[in-house]
C-alpha positions, -999 to 999 in steps of 0.1 A, spaced: -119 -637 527 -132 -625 560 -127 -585 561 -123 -567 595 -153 -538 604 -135 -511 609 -146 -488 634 -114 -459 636 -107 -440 611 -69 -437 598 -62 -403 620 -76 -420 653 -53 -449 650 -23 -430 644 -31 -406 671 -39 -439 694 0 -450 683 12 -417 691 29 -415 655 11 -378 646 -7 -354 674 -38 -339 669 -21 -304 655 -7 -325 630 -40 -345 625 -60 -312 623 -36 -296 599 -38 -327 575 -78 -326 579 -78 -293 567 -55 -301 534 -76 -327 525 -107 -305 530 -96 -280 506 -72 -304 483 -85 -337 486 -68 -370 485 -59 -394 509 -53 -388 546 -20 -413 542 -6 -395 518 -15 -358 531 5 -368 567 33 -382 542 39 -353 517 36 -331 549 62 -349 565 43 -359 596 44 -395 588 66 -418 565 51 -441 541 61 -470 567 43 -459 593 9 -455 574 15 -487 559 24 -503 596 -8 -485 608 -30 -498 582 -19 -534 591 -30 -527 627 -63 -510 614 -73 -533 590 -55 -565 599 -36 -574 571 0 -582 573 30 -560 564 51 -574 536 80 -550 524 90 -560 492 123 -552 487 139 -585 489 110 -602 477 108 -625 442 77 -622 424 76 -654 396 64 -636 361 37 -659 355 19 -645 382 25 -608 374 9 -622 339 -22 -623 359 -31 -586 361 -23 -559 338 8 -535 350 -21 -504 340 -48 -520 368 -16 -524 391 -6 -490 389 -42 -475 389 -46 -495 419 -9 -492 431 -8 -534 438 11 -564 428 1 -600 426 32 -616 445 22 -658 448 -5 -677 435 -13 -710 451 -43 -729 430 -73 -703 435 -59 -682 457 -41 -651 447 -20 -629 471 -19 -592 465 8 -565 486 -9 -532 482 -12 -498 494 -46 -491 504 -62 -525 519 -90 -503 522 -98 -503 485 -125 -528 483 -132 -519 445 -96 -530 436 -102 -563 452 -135 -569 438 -122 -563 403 -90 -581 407 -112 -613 422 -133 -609 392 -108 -607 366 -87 -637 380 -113 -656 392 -94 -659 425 -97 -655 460 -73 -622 470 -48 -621 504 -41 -590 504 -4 -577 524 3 -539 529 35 -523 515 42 -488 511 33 -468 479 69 -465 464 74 -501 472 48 -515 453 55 -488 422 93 -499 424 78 -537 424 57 -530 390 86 -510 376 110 -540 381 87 -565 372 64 -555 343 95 -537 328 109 -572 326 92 -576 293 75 -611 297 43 -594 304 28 -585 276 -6 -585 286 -16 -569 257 -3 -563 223 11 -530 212 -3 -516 179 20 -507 153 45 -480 157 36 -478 193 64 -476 215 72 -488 247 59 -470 280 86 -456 307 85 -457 344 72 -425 355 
């Protein structure tokens, strides 16, 4: 899959939409500087941004196309194909499968390792959609907690794992 060269970084394209100044972007800067972690999710626990808006910006940034995932119906047999522990480390869910081709909504379209390992492990070609973080966590909750994706077996006496 063709991937777009990106040549602005996160804070520059959401300056350039006017959806954060440059206080703002300077005041995020300097969290991550000292805390680390994403610039997304710095702007959104500091309530410059909502999780929308990154997720909108990323689409215009990286060119991949917005799905919210609310209304959307994932079939199980594709959930089957990656483990609800790689789709929470990665924070992504396989939503349709069409022969080779697997497509993926996820939160950071930036995440190049995540594809790489999900191509690998499929041995499918990933479209990859944005959605927002707590989209894509509500997605595996509802979906993996289903209990038709046991991708692999629990050991005795172990019990089953919450949503966190």
């Amino acid at each position: 899959m063709a991937r777009r060269i990106i040549t602005k970084r996160l804070g520059e394209v959401l300056l350039d939409r006017s959806v954060i100044n440059r206080k703002e972007l300077e005041q995020a800067l300097a969290h991550q500087k000292s805390h680390g972690g994403l610039l997304g999710g710095i702007l959104i626990q500091l309530g410059f941004v909502t999780e929308e808006e990154i997720a909108l910006t990323l689409t215009a940034q990286y060119g991949f196309p917005y799905l919210p995932l609310d209304n959307y119906e994932i079939d199980n047999k594709v959930t089957e194909l990656i483990p609800e522990d790689l789709a929470r480390q990665y924070c992504l869910i396989p939503i349709d499968r069409i022969g080779n081709a697997l497509t993926l909504a996820m939160a950071d379209p930036s995440n190049v390792q995540a594809i790489e390992d999900i191509e690998l492990m499929t041995k499918c070609v990933v479209q990859t959609f944005v959605s927002t973080p707590s989209a894509v966590t509500k997605a595996i909750d509802r979906y993996y907690k289903k209990g038709t994706n046991n991708n692999q077996p629990k050991a005795d006496g172990e019990s089953e794992r919450t949503a966190h």
